[in-house]
Each structure stands twice: as C-alpha cells, then as structure tokens.
PDB file of N, CA, C and O in Angstrom:
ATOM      1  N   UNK A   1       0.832  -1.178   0.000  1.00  0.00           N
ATOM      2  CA  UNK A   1       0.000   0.000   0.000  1.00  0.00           C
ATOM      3  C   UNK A   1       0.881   1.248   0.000  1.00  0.00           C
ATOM      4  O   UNK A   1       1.928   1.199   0.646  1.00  0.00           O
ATOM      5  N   UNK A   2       0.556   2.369  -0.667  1.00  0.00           N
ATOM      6  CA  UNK A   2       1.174   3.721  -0.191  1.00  0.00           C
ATOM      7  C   UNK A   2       1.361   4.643   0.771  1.00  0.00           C
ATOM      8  O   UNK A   2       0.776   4.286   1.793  1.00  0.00           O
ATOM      9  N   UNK A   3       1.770   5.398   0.862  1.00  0.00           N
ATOM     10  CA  UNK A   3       1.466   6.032   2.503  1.00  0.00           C
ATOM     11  C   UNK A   3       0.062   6.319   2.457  1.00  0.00           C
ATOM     12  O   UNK A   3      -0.762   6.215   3.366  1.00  0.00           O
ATOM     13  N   UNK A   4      -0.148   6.822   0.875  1.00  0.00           N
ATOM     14  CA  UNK A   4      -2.094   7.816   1.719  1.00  0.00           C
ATOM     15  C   UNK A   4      -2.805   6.767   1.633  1.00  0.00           C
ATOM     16  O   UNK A   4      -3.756   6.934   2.396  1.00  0.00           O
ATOM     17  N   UNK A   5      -2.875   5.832   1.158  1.00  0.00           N
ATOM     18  CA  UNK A   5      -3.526   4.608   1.314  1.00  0.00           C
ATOM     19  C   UNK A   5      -3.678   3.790   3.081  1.00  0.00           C
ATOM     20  O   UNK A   5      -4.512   3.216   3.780  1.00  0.00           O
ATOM     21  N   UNK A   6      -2.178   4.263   3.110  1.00  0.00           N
ATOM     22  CA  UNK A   6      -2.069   3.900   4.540  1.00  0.00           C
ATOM     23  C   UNK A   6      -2.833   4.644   5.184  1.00  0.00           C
ATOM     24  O   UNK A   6      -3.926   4.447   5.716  1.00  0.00           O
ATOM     25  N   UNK A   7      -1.990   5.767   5.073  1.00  0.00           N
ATOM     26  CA  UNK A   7      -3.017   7.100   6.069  1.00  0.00           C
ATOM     27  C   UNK A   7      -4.503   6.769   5.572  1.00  0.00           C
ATOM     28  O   UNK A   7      -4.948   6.449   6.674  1.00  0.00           O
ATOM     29  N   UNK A   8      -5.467   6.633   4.799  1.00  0.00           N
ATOM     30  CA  UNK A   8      -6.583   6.643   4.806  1.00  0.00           C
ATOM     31  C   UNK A   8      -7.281   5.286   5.500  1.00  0.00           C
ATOM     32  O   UNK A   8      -8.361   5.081   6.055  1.00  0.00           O
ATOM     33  N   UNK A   9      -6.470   4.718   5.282  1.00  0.00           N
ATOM     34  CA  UNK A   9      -6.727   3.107   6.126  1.00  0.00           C
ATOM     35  C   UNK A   9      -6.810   3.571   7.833  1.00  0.00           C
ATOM     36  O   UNK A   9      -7.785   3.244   8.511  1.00  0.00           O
ATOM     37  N   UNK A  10      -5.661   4.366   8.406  1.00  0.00           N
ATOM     38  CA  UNK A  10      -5.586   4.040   9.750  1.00  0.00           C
ATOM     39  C   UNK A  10      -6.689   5.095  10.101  1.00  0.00           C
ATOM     40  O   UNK A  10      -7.409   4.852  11.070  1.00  0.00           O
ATOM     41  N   UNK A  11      -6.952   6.710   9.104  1.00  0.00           N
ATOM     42  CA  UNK A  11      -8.039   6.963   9.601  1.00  0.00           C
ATOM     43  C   UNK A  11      -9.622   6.485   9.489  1.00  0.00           C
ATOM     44  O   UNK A  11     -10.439   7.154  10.121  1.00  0.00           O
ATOM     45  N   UNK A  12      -9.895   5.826   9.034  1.00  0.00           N
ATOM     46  CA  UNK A  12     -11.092   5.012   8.981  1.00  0.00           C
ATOM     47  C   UNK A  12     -10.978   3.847   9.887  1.00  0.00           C
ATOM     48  O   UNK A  12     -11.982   3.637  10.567  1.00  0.00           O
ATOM     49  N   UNK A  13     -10.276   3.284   9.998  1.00  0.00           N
ATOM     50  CA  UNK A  13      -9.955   2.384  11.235  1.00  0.00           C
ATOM     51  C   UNK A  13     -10.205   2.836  12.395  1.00  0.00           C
ATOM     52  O   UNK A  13     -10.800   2.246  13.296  1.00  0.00           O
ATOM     53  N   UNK A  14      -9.488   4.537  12.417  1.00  0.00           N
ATOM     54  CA  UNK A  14      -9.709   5.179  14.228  1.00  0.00           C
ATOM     55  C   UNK A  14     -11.207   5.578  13.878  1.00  0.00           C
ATOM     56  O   UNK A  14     -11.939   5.341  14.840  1.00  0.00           O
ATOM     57  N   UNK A  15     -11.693   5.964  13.093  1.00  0.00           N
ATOM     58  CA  UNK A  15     -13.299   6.408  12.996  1.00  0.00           C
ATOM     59  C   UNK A  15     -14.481   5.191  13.458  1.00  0.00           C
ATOM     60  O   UNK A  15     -15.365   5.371  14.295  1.00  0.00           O
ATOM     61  N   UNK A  16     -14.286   4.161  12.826  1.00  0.00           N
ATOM     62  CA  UNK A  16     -15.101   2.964  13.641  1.00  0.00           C
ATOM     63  C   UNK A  16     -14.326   2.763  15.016  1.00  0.00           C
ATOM     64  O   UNK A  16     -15.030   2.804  16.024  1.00  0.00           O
ATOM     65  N   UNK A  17     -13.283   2.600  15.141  1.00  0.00           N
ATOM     66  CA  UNK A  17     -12.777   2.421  16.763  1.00  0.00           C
ATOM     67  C   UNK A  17     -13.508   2.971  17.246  1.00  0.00           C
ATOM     68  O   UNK A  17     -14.352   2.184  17.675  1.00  0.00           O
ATOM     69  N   UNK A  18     -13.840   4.346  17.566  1.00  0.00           N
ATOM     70  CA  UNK A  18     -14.006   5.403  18.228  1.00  0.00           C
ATOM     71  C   UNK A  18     -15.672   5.441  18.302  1.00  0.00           C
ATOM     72  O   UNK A  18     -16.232   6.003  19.243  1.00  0.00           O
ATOM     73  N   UNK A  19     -16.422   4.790  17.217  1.00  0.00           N
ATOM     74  CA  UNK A  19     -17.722   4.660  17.303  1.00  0.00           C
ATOM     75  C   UNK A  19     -18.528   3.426  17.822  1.00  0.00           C
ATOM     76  O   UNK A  19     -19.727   3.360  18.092  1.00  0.00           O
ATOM     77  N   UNK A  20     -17.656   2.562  17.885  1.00  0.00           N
ATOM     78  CA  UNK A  20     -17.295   1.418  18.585  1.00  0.00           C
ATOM     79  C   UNK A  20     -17.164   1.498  20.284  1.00  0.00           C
ATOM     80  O   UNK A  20     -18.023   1.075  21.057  1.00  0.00           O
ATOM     81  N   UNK A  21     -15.960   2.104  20.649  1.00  0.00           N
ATOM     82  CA  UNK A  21     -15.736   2.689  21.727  1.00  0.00           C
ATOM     83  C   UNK A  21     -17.065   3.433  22.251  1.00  0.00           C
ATOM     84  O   UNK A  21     -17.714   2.913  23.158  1.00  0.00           O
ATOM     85  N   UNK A  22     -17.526   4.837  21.587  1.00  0.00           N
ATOM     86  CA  UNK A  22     -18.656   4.907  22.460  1.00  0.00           C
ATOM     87  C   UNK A  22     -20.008   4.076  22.645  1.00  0.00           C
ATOM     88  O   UNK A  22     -20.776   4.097  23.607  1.00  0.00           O
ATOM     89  N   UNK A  23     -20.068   3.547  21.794  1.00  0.00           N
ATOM     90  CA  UNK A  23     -21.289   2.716  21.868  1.00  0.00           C
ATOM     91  C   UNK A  23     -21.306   1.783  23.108  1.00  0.00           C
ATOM     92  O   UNK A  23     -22.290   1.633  23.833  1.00  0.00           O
ATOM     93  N   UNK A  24     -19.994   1.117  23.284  1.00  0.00           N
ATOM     94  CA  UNK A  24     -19.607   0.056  24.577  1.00  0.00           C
ATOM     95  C   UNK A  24     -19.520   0.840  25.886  1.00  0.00           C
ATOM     96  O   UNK A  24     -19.640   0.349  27.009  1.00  0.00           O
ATOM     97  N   UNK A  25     -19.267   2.292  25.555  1.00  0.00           N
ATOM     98  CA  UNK A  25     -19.277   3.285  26.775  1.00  0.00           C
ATOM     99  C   UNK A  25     -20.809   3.399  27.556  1.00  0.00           C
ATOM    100  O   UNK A  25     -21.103   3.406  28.751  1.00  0.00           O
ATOM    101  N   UNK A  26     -21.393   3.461  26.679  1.00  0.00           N
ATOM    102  CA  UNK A  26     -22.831   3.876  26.925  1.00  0.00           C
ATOM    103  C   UNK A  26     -23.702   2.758  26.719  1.00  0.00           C
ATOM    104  O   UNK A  26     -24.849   3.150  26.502  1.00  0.00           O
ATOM    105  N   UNK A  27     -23.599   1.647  26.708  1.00  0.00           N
ATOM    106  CA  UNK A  27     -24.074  -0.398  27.353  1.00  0.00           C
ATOM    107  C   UNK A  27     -24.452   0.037  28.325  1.00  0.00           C
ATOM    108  O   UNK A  27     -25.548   0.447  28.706  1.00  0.00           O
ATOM    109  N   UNK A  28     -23.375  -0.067  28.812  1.00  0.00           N
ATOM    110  CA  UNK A  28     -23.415  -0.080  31.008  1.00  0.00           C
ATOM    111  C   UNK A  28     -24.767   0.520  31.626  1.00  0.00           C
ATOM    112  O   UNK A  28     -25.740   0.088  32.245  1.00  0.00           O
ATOM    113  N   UNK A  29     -24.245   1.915  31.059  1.00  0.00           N
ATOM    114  CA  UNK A  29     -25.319   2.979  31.764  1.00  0.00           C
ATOM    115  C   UNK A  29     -26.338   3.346  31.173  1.00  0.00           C
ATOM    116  O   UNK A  29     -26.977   4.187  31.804  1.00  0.00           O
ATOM    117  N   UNK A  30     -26.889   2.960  29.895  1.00  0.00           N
ATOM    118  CA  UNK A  30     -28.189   3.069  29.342  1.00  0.00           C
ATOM    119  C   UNK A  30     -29.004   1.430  29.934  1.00  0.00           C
ATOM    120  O   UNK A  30     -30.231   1.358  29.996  1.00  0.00           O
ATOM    121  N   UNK A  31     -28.259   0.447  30.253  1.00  0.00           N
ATOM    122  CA  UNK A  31     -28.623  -0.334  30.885  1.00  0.00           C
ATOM    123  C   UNK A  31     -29.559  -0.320  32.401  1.00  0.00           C
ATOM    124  O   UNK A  31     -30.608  -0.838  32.784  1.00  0.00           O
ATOM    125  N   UNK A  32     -28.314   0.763  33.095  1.00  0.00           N
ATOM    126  CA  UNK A  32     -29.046   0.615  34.396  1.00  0.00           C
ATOM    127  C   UNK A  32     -30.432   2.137  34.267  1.00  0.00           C
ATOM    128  O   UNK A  32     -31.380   2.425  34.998  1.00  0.00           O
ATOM    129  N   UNK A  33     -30.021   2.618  33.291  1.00  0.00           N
ATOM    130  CA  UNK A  33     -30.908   4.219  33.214  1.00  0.00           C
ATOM    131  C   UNK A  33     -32.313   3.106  32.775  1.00  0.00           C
ATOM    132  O   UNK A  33     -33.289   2.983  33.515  1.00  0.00           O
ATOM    133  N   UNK A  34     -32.154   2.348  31.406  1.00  0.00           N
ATOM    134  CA  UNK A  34     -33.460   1.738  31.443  1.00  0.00           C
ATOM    135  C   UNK A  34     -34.138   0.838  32.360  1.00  0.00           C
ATOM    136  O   UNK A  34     -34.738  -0.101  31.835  1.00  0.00           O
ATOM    137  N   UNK A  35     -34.167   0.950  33.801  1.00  0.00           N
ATOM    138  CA  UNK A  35     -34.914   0.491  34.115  1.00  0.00           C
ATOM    139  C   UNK A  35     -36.200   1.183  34.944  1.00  0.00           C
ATOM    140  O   UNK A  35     -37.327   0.774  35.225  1.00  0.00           O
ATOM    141  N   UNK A  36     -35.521   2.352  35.180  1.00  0.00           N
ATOM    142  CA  UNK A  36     -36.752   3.456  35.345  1.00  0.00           C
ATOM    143  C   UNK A  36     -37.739   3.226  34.754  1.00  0.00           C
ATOM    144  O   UNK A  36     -38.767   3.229  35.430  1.00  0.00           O
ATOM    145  N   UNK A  37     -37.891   2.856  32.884  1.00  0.00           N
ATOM    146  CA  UNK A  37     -38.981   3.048  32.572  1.00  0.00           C
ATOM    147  C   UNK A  37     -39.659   1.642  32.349  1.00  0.00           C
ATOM    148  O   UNK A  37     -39.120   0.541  32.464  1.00  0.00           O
ATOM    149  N   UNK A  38     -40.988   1.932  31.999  1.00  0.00           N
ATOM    150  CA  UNK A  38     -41.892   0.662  31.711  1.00  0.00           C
ATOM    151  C   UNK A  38     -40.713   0.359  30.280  1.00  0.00           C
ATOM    152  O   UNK A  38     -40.040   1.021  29.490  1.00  0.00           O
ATOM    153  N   UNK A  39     -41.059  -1.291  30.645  1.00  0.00           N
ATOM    154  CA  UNK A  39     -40.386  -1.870  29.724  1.00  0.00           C
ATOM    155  C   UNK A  39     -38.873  -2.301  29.678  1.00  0.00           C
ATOM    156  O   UNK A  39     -38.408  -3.166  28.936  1.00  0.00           O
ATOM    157  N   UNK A  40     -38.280  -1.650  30.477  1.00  0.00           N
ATOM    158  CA  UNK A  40     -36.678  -1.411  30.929  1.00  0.00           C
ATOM    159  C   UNK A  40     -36.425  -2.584  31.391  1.00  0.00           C
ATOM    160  O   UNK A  40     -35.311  -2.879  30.959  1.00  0.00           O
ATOM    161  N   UNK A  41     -36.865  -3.493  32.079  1.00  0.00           N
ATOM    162  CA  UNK A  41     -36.624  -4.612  32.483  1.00  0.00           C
ATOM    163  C   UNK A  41     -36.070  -6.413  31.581  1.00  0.00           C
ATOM    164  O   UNK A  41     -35.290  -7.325  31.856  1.00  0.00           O
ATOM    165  N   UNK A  42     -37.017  -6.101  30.490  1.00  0.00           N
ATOM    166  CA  UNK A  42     -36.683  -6.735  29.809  1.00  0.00           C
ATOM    167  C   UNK A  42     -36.049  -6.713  28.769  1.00  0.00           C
ATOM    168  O   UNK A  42     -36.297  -5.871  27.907  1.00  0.00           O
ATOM    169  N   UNK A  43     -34.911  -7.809  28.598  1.00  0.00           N
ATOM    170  CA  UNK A  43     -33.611  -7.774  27.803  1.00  0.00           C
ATOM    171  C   UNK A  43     -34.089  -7.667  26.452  1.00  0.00           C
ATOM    172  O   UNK A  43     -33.289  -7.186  25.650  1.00  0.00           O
ATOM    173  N   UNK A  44     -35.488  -8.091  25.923  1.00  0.00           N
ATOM    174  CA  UNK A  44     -35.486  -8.070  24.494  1.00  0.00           C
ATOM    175  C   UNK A  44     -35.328  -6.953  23.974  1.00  0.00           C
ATOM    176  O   UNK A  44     -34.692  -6.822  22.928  1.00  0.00           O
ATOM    177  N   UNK A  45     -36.011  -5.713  24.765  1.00  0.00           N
ATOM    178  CA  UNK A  45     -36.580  -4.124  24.526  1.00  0.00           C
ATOM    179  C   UNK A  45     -34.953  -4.087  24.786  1.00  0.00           C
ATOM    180  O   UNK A  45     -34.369  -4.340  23.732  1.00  0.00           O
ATOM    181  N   UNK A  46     -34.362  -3.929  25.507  1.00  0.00           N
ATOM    182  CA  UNK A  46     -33.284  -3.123  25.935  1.00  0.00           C
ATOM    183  C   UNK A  46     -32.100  -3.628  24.534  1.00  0.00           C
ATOM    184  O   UNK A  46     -31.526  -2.832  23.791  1.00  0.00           O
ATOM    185  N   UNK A  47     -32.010  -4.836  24.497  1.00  0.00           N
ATOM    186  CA  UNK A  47     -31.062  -5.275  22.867  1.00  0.00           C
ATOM    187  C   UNK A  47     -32.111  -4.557  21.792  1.00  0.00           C
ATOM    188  O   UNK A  47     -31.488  -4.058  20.855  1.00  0.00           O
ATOM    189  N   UNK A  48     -32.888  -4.464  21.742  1.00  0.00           N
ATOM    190  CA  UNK A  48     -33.347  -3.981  20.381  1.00  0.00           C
ATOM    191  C   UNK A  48     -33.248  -2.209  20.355  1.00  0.00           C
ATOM    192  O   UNK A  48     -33.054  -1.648  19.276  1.00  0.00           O
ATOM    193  N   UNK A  49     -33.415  -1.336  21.750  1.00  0.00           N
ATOM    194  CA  UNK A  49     -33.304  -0.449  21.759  1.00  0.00           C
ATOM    195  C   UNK A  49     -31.300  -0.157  21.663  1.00  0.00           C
ATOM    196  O   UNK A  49     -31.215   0.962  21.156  1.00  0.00           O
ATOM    197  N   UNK A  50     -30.440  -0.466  21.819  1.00  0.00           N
ATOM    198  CA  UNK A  50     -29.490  -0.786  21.225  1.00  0.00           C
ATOM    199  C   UNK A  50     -29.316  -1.074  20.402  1.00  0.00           C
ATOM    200  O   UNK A  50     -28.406  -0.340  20.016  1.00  0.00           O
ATOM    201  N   UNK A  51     -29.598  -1.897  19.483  1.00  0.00           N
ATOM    202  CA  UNK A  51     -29.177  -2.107  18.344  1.00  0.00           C
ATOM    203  C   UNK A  51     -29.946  -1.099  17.215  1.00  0.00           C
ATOM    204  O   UNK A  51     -29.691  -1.095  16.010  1.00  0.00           O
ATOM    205  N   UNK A  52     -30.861  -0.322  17.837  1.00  0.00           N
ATOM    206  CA  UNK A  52     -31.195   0.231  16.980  1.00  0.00           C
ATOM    207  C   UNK A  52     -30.136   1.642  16.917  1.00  0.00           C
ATOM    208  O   UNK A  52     -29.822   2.300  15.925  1.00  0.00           O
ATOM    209  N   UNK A  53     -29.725   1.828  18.367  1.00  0.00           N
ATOM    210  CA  UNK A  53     -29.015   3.278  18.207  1.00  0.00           C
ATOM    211  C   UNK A  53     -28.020   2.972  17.708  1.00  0.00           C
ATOM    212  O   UNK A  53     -27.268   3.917  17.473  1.00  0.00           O
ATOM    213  N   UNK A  54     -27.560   1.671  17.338  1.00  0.00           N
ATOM    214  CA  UNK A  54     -26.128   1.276  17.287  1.00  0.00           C
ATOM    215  C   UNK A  54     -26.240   1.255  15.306  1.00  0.00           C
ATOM    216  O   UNK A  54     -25.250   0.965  14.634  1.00  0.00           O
TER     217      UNK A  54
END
C-alpha cells in the first residue's frame, strides 16, 4: 500500500474504533438508566433499543 492509502486506512480504522468505543461506553449505563422506565426490564426491549441506536 502507499502512505495515503495507509493514512486513509488508519483513519477510517480510528473512525469505527471510536464509534465502537462509544457505543460500549454507553451499554453499562443506558442499561441501568433503562430500568426506570416501563419496559426497561426486559432484555429483548433493551437489545433492540441498542441495536437500533447502534
């Protein structure tokens, strides 16, 4: 590969990292935030409401 090939490789690489990264940031605690509401309890709603933001 060339350098800008390179360079365009490693920045698209850090761009999903990084969208990646927050998404796993915000699991945890949209986890425990959904249970306040109706529905929050169950894992199906909570994976699908994830995967949709994801």
């Amino acid at each position: 590969m060339t350098p800008t090939e390179r360079r365009a490789s490693a920045s698209l690489g850090g761009i999903f990292a990084l969208r990646m990264l927050g998404l796993f940031l915000v699991l945890p605690v949209f986890a425990l935030e959904a249970r306040r509401y109706p529905g929050g309890e169950d894992p199906l709603w909570l994976g699908l409401a994830m995967g949709i933001t994801g």
